[in-house]
N, C-alpha and C positions, 0 to 999 in steps of 0.2 A: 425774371428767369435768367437773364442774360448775366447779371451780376454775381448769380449762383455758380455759374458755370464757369465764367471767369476766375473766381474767387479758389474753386477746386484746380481750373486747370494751374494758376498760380500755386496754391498747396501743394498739387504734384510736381511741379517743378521746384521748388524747392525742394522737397522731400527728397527728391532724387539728388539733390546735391548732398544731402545730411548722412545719407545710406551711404555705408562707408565699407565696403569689401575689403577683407584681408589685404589690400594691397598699399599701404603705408609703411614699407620697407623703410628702412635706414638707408642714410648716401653719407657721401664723405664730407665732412666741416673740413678739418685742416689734415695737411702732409707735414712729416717735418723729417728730414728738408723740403721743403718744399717743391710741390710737383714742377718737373720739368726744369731745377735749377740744375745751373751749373756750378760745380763745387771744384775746390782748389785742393781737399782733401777729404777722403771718405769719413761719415761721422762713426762715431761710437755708437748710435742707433739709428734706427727707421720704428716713428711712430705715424701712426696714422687715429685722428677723431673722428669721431662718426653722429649722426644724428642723434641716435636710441642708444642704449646701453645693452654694449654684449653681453652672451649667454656663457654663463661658464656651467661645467655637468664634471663635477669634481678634477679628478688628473684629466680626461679625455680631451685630446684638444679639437676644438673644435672651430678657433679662429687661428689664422695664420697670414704670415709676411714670408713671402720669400723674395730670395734677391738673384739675381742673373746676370753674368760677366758679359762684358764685351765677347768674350768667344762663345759664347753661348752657352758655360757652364755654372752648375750651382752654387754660390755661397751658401756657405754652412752657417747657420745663427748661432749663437751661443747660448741665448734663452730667450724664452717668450713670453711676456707679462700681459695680463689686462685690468686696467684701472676705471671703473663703470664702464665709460665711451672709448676709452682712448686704449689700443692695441698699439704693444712698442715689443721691437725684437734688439738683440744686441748683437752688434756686429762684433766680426772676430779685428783682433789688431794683426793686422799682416801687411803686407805690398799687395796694391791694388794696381792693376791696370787701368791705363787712362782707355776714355770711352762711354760709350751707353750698358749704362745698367737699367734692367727692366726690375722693378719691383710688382708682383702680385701680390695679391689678399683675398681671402675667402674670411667673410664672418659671417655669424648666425644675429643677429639681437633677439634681445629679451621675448617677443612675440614669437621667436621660432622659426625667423624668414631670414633665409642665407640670400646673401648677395657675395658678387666676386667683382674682380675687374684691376688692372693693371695701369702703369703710366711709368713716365723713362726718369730715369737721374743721369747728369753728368757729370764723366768726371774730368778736368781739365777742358774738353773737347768731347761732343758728339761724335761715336764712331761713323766713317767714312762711312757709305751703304747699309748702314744699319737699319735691320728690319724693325719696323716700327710696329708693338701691339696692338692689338685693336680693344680701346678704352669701352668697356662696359661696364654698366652701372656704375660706373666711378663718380663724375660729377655731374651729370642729368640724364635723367632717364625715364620712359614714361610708360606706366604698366599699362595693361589692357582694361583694368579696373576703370581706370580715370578715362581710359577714353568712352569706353560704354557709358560711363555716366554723363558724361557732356554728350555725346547723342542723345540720351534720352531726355537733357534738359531742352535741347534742342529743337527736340519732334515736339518738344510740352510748347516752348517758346511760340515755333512754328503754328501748332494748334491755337494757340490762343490766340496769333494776329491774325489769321482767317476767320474764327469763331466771330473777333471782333469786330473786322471787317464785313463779313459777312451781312452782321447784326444790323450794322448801321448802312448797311444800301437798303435791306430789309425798311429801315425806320423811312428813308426817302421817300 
C-alpha cells in the first residue's frame, strides 16, 4: 500500500512540473549596444534578440524600440525591422547629446505574449541625476505560473515525506 501511494504522490509531483501554463514568454538574449554600455558615439541601430521569435500581422506594428534623450525627449527611428528573434530600429544621423539614453521595447512573440521593459545606454557619460527606469521583464523575471507550480510540487514533496514518515513509525 505504502509504495502505491508513494509512487502516485511522486507522479503528481512531477506532473505538476510537466503542466506547463501559457506562461513561457520570451526575455532578452542580447542588446546591441549592449545593455548599459557606454559609448563614445551613438550607433547607427538599436537591436535587441530575444528568446522566441516575434509576431509580425502584416504592416501593423506590433513590436517596438524607442529611444529617449538625455532631456527626456523622443528620438525619432528611421525604420523598424524584424528578423525571426531579433528586433533592430535605425537610428537617425544627427548630433546627439552626451548622457543617459533610455531605450524601451514592447514585443509580442510568436505564442501572442507581449512583454515590455526598458534599460539605459551611454553616451560619453551618464547624465548627472538621471532618472533611472524601472527594468521589467527585460532580463529576469518570474510569472505567477511558475511560482504556483513550485508550490504545488512542494505541498506534493511535503506529502510524501509525512506520508513516509508517517509509515515507517507506523512499521516500529
Amino acid at each position: 500500500m505504502s509504495s502505491k501511494v508513494s509512487r502516485l504522490l511522486l507522479a503528481l509531483t512531477l506532473l505538476s512540473f510537466s503542466i506547463s501554463p501559457a506562461a513561457a514568454h520570451t526575455s532578452v538574449v542580447k542588446t546591441v549596444p549592449e545593455y548599459k554600455s557606454t559609448l563614445t558615439e551613438m550607433p547607427q541601430s538599436i537591436s535587441i534578440e530575444f528568446t522566441d521569435v516575434l509576431m509580425t500581422l502584416g504592416e501593423k506594428k506590433v513590436n517596438s524600440i524607442e529611444l529617449t534623450s538625455p532631456d527626456g525627449s523622443p528620438v525619432a527611428v528611421e525604420s523598424t525591422s524584424i528578423y525571426q528573434r531579433t528586433l533592430t530600429v535605425q537610428l537617425p544621423e544627427r548630433s546627439y547629446q552626451d548622457g543617459t539614453y533610455f531605450v524601451s521595447y514592447r514585443v509580442v512573440s510568436a505564442d501572442g505574449h507581449s512583454i515590455s521593459g526598458s534599460y539605459e545606454l551611454y553616451l560619453n557619460t551618464p547624465s548627472e541625476g538621471a532618472t533611472t527606469v524601472e527594468e521589467h521583464q527585460s532580463f529576469f523575471h518570474v510569472h505567477q505560473g511558475h511560482i504556483t507550480q513550485a508550490g504545488v510540487a512542494l505541498i506534493f514533496i511535503a506529502l510524501w515525506w509525512g506520508y513516509r514518515r508517517f509509515t515507517r513509525e507506523q512499521e516500529l
